[in-house]
C-alpha positions as CSV (number, residue, x, y, z in Angstrom):
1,X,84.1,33.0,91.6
2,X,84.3,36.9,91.1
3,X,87.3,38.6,92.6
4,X,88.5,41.8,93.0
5,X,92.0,43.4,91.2
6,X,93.2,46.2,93.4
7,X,96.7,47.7,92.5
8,X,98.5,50.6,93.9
9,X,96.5,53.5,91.2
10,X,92.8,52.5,92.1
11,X,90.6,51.9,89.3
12,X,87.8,49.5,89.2
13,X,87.4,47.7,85.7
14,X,84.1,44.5,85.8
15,X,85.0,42.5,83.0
16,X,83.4,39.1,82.6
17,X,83.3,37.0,85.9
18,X,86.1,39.8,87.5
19,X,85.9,42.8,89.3
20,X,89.3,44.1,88.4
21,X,91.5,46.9,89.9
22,X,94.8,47.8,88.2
23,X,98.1,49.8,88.1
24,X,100.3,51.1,85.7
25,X,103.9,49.7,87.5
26,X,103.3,48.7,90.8
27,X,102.0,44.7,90.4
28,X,98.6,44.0,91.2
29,X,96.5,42.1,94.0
30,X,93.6,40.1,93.0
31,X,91.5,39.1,95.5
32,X,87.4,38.1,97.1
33,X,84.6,40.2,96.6
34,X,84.8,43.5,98.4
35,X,88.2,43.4,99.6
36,X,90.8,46.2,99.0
37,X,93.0,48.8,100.7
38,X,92.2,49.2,103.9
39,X,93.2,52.5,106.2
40,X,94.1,52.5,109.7
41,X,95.8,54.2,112.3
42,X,98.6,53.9,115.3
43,X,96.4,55.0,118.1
44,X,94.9,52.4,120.4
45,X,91.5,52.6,118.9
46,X,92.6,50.9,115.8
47,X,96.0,48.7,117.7
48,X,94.5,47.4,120.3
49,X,95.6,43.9,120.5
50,X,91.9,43.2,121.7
51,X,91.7,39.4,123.2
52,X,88.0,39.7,121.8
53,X,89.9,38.3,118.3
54,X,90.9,35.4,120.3
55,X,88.2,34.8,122.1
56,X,85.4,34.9,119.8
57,X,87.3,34.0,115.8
58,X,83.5,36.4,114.5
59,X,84.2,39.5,116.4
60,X,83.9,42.6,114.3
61,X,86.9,44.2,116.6
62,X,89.3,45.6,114.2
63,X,92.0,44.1,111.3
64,X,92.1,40.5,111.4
65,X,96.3,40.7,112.5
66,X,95.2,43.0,115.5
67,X,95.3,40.2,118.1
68,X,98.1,39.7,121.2
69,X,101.2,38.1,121.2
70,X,102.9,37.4,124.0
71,X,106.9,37.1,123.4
72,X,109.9,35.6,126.0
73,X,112.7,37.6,126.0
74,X,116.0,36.2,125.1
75,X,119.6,37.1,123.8
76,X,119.9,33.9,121.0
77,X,119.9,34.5,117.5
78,X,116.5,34.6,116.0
79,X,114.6,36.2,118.8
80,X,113.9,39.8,119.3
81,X,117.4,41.8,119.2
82,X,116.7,43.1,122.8
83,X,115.0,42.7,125.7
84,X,111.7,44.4,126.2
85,X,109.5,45.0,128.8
86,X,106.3,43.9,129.7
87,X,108.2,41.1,127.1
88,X,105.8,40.9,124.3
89,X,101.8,41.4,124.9
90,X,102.2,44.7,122.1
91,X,104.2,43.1,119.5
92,X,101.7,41.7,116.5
93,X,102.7,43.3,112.8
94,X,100.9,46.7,113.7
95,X,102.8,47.3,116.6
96,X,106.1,46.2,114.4
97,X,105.0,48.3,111.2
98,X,104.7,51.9,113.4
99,X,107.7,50.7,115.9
100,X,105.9,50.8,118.9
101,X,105.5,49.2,122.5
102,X,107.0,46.0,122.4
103,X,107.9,46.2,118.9
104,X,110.3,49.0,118.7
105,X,111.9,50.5,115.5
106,X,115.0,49.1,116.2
107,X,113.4,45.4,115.9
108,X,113.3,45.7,111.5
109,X,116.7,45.4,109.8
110,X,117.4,47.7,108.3
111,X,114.3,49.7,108.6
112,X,112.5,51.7,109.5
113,X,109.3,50.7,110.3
114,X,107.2,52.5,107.4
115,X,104.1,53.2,109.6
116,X,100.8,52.8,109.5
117,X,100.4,51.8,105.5
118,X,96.9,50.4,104.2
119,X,96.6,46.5,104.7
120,X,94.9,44.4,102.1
121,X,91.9,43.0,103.7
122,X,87.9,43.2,103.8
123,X,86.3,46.6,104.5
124,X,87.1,48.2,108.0
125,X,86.0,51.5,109.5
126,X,88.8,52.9,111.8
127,X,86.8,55.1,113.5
128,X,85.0,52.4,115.0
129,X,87.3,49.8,114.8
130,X,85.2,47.1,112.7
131,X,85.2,44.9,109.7
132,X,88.8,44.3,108.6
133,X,88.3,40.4,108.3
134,X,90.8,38.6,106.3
135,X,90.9,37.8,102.5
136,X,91.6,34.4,102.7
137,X,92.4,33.9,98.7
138,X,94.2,36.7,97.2
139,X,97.3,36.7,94.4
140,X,99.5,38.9,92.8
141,X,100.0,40.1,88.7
142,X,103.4,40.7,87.7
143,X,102.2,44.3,85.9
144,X,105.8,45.3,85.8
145,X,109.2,44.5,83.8
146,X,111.5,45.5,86.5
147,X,112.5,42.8,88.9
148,X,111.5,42.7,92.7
149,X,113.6,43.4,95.7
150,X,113.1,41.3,98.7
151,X,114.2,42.2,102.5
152,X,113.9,40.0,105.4
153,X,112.8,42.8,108.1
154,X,111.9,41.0,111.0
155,X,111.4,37.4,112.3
156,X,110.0,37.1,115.9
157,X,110.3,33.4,117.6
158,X,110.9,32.8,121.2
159,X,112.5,29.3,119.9
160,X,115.6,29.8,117.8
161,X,114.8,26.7,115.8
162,X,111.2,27.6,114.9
163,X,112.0,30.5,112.2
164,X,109.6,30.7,109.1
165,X,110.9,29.8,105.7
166,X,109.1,32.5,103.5
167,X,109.1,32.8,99.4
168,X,106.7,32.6,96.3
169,X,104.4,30.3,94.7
170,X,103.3,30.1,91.5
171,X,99.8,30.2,90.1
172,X,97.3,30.8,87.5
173,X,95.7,33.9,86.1
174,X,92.4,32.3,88.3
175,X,94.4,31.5,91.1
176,X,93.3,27.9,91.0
177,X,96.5,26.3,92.6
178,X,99.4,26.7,94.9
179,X,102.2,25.7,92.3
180,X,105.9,25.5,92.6
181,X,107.6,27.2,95.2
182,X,110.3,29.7,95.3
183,X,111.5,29.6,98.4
184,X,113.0,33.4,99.5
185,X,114.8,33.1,103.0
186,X,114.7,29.9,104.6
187,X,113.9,29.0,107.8
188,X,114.9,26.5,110.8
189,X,114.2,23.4,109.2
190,X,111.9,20.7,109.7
191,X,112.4,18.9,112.0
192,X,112.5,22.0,113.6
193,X,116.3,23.3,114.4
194,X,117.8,21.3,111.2
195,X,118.4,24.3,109.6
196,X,120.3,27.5,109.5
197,X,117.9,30.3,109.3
198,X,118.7,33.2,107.0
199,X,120.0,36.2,108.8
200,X,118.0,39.3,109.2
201,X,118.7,42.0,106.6
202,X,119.1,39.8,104.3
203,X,118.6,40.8,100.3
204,X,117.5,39.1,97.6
205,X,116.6,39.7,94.2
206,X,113.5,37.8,92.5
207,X,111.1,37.7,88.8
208,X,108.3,36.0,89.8
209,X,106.1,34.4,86.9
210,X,102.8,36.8,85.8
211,X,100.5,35.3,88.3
212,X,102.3,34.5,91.5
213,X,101.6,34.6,95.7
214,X,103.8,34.4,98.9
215,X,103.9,31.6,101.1
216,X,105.4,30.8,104.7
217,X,106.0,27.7,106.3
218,X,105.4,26.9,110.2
219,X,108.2,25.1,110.9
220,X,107.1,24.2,114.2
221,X,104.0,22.4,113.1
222,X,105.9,20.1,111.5
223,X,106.2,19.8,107.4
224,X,102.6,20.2,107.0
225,X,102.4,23.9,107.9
226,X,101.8,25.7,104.6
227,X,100.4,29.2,104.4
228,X,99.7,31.0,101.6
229,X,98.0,34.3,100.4
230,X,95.9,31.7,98.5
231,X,93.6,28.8,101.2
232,X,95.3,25.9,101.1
233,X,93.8,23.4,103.9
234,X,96.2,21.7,106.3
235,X,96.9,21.6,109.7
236,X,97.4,25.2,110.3
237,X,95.0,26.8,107.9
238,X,91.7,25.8,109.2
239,X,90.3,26.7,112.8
240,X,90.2,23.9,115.5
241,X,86.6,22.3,115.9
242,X,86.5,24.0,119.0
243,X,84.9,27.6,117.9
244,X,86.0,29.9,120.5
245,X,89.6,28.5,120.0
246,X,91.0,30.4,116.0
247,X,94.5,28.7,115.0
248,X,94.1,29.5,111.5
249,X,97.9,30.8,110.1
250,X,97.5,33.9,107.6
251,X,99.6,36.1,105.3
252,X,99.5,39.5,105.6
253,X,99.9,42.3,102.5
254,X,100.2,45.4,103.3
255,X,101.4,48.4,100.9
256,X,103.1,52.0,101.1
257,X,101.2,54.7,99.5
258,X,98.8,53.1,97.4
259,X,98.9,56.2,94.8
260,X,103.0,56.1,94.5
261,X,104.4,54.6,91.2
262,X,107.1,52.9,92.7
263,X,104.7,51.6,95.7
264,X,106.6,49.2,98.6
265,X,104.5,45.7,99.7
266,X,105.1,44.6,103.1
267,X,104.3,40.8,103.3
268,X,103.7,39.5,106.8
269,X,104.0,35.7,108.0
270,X,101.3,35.6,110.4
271,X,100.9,32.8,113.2
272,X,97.2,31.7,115.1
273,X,95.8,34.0,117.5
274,X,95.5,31.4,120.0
275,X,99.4,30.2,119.4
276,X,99.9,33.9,120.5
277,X,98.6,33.9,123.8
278,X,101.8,32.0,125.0
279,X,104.9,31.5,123.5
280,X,104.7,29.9,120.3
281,X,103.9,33.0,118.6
282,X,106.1,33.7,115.3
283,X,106.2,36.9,113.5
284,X,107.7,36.8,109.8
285,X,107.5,40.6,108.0
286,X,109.6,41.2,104.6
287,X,109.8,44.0,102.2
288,X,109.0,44.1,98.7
289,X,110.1,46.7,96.2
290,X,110.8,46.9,92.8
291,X,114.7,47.2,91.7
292,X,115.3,50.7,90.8
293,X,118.4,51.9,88.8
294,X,119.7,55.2,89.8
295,X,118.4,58.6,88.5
296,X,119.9,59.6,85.3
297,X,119.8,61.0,81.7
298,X,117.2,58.2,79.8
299,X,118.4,57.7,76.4
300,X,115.1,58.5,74.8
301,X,112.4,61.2,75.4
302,X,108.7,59.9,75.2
303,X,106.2,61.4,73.9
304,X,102.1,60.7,73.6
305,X,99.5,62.1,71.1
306,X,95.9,61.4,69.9
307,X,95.1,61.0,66.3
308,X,90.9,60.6,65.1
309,X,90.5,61.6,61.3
310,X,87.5,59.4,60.9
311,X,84.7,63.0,60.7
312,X,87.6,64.7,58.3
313,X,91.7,65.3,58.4
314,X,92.6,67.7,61.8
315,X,94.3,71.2,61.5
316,X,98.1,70.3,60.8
317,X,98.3,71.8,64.4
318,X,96.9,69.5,66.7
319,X,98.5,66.2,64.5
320,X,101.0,64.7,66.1
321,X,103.7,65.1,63.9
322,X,106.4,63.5,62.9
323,X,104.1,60.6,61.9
324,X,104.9,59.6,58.9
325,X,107.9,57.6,57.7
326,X,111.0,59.0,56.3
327,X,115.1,59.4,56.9
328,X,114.5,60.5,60.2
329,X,111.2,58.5,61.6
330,X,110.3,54.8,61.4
331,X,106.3,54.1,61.6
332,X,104.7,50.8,63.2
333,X,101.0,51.9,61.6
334,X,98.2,50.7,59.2
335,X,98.6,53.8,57.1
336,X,100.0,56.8,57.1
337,X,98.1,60.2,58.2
338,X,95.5,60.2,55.8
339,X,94.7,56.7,56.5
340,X,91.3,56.5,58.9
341,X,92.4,56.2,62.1
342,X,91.2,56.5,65.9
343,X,94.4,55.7,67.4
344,X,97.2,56.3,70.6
345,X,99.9,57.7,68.9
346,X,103.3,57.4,70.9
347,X,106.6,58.5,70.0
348,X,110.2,57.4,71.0
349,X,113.1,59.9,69.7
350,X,116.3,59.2,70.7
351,X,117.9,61.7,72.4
352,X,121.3,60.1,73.0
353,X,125.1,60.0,71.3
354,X,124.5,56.3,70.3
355,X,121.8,54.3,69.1
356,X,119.2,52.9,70.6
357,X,116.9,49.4,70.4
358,X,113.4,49.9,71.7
359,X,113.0,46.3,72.5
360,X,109.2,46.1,74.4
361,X,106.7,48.5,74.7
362,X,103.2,47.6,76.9
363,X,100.6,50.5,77.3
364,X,98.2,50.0,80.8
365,X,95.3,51.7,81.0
366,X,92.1,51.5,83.2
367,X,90.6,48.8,81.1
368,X,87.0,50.0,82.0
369,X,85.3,50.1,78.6
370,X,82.9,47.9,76.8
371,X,84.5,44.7,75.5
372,X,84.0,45.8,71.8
373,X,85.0,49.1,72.3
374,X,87.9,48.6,75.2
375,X,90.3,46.9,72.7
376,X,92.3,44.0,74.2
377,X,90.7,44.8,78.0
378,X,92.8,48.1,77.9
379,X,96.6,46.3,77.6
380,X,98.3,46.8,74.6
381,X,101.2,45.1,73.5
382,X,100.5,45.3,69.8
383,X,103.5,46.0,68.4
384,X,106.0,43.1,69.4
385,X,105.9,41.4,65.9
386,X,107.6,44.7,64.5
387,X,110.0,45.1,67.8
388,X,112.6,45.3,68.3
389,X,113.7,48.5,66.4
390,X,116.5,50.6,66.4
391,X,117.1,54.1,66.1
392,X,119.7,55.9,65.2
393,X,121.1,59.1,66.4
394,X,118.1,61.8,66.3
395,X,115.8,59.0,64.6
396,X,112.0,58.9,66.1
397,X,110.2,55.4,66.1
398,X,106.3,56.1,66.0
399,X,103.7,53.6,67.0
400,X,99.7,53.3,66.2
401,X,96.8,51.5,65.8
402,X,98.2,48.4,63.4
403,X,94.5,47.8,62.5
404,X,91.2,50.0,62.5
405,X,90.6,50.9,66.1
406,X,93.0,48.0,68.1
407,X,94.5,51.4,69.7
408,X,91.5,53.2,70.7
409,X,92.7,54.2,73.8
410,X,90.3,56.8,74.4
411,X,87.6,54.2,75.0
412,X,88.9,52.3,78.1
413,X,87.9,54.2,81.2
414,X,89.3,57.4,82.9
415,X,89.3,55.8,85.7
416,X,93.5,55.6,85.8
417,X,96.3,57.5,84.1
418,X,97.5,55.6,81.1
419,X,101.4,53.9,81.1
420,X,103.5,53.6,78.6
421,X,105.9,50.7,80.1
422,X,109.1,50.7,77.6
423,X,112.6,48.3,77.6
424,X,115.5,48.9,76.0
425,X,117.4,46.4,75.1
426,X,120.7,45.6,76.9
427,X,119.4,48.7,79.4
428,X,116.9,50.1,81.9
429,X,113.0,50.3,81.7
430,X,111.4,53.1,81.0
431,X,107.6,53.4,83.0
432,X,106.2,57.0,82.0
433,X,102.6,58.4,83.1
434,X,100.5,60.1,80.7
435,X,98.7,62.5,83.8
436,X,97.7,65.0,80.6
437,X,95.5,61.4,79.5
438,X,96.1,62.0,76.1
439,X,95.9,58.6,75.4
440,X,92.3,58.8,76.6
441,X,91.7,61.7,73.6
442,X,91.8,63.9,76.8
443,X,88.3,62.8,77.7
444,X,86.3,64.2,75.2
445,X,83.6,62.7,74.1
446,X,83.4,63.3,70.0
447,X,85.9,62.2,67.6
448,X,87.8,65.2,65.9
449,X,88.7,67.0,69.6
450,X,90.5,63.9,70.6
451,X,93.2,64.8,67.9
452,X,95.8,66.4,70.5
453,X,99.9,66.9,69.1
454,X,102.5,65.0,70.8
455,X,103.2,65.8,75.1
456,X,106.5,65.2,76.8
457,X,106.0,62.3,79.4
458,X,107.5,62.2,82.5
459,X,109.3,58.9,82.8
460,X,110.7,56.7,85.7
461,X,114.0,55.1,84.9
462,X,114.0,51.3,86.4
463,X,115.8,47.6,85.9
464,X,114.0,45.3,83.9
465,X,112.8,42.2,81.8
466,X,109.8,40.8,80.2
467,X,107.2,39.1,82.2
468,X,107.2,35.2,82.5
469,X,104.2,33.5,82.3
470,X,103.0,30.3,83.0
471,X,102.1,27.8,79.9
């Protein structure tokens, strides 16, 4: 089945049997046919809470999550903080996410509510309020060496002892199968109440494997409650045979601004919309961002060039230089400079008092090229047999194609801003954008222009680790 790749830079890349969007650091969503980043707003045109959802499971009535919830008020741990009144008919995850009607701000913990970000879903106009349907089979890519940071915002139950247990699965790069899973924060127990939920506000730190999802589990429909951002069918994940009645369970993904480089995903545990007309209604909603370290002074400065020689040798000018080895620079190449090459060039120079160990390096870039032309789909890690290195004070380490043409960079799609993801070992992650594309020969078309000397990348400092994957 084809599916679609969205990520927080969108890019569109078809590759065999795949429609594939990527990003350079924030992880990936692969999901159905169609389905992406969907736009909407706060006002009542888009959050409505229509019963129309409820009523009729085909209605083309806005987001598939935008359906009522009716919630009793009560003091006990595990409910809503406070009080509200009318006690609950305006509180489904939109209402939650903007902090408004019965949903206020003060509901998440610790907040705030990040407003009306894009949700993951099939295509929906909000100025008409239709489409929006759900994406019932979508899965993540671990794109990124930093670790993940989970919250536990918000978790709405009018019975203490039917909290959500909420984590990750793991999966294939096809997303063929719910595998083992992780769980996050647990929930009530089954039998429901046997359990100590975990308290809101609650942080925890996670490495998923390379393909992975998040799951809940419906406590109060017994053990057999499983939903996940991949179908699974069970009691809670299929509608009734009764049409007009929809009890299917759902995850929700939504995602700060889909064009920021340390994007936020906000995974929401959704319950039936028919559960939701009276009290059984249970709300799950937890943050996800990467681990950051704090700002400060990286230990290396990064820089990207372009080198083609292949119509006759550039002007000394525009070659990036230092390229070839000596005291002071260390080359991971099939030649030197006068070798042929139509080649990324990227340079490490250590900047600090100490030396340094470039441990991993992993260039992203759109991927969009012809197969025979778009080396390795547009990912390179090509240089791990020679890694790690390690540079000395002042010492440069400079890395190219390692055969003919297996870093032609400049032929896979200018569609996204190439990364150069970089760890260094025994400290942080370095993710730097090249928004001068000089990995993509700056977009010209012949071969000598694309020769361009080495440009200073701007570089976000971050935790990290290499990815797992599964066998």
């Amino acid at each position: 089945m084809r599916r679609q790749y969205f990520v927080v830079f969108v890019a569109l890349i078809i590759g065999a049997g795949w429609a594939t969007c990527r990003t350079s650091y924030a992880d990936s969503i692969i999901g159905s046919p169609g389905a992406g980043f969907q736009s909407w707003t706060a006002s009542f045109n888009n959050l409505n809470a229509s019963f129309d959802v409820v009523l009729n499971p085909n209605t083309t009535a806005g987001p598939y999550w935008d359906y009522p919830t009716v919630y009793a008020s009560s003091n006990l741990p595990g409910f809503p903080p406070f009080s509200t009144f009318p006690p609950g008919n305006f509180a489904n995850v939109g209402f939650c996410l903007t902090g408004t009607i019965n949903c206020p701000a003060q509901f998440l913990n610790p907040g705030p509510p990040p407003g009306a970000i894009p949700f993951w879903g099939m295509p929906y106009n909000s100025a008409t309020d239709t489409g929006g349907a759900l994406d019932p089979n979508f899965f993540f890519v671990k794109d990124t060496l930093n670790e993940l940071q989970a919250t536990l915002e918000l978790q709405l139950s009018t019975l203490a002892t039917e909290i959500n247990e909420f984590g990750w699965f793991e999966t294939d790069k096809d997303g063929s199968f719910i595998g083992q899973l992780h769980p996050l924060f647990m929930g009530s127990g089954v039998p429901p109440g046997s359990g100590t939920p975990t308290p809101l506000g609650t942080t925890v730190t996670f490495f998923p494997t390379k393909y992975y999802g998040y799951y809940m589990r419906d406590v109060s429909e017994g053990g057999g409650c499983l939903v996940a951002t991949l179908f699974n069918d069970n009691i809670c994940t299929t509608p009734l045979s009764n049409p007009s009645i929809f009890s299917q369970h759902s995850i929700a993904a939504f995602s700060t601004d889909p064009g920021s480089p340390v994007a936020t995903f906000w995974i929401a545990g959704l319950n039936a919309p028919r559960e939701c007309q009276g009290a059984d209604c249970n709300l799950t909603l937890v943050k996800v961002e990467p681990v950051l370290l704090p700002p400060g002074l990286a230990p290396i400065r990064v820089h990207v060039g372009y080198l083609n020689n292949l119509s006759g040798q550039p002007a000394p000018v525009v070659t990036p230089t230092p390229f070839n080895p000596d005291a002071t620079t260390i080359l991971i190449s099939s030649g030197d400079v006068t070798s042929p090459h139509d080649t990324g060039v990227i340079r490490f120079e250590n900047v600090s008092n100490a030396p340094v160990t470039i441990d991993h390096v992993t260039v992203v870039t759109e991927g969009n090229g012809p197969p025979e032309e778009c080396p390795s789909n547009g990912f390179f890690a090509i240089w791990d047999n020679e890694l790690p290195q390690t540079l000395a004070v002042g010492q440069n380490l400079v890395l190219a194609e390692t055969t003919n043409f297996n870093f032609d960079s400049s032929n896979c799609g200018l569609g996204l801003d190439p990364v150069v993801i970089v760890k260094i070992k025994d400290g942080p992650q370095l993710t730097c954008v090249d928004t001068r594309r000089v990995l993509l020969g700056r977009e010209d078309v012949t071969n000598t222009p694309e020769t361009t000397p080495y440009q200073l990348m701007s570089c976000v400092q971050s935790a990290g680790r290499p990815p797992l994957s599964l066998p």
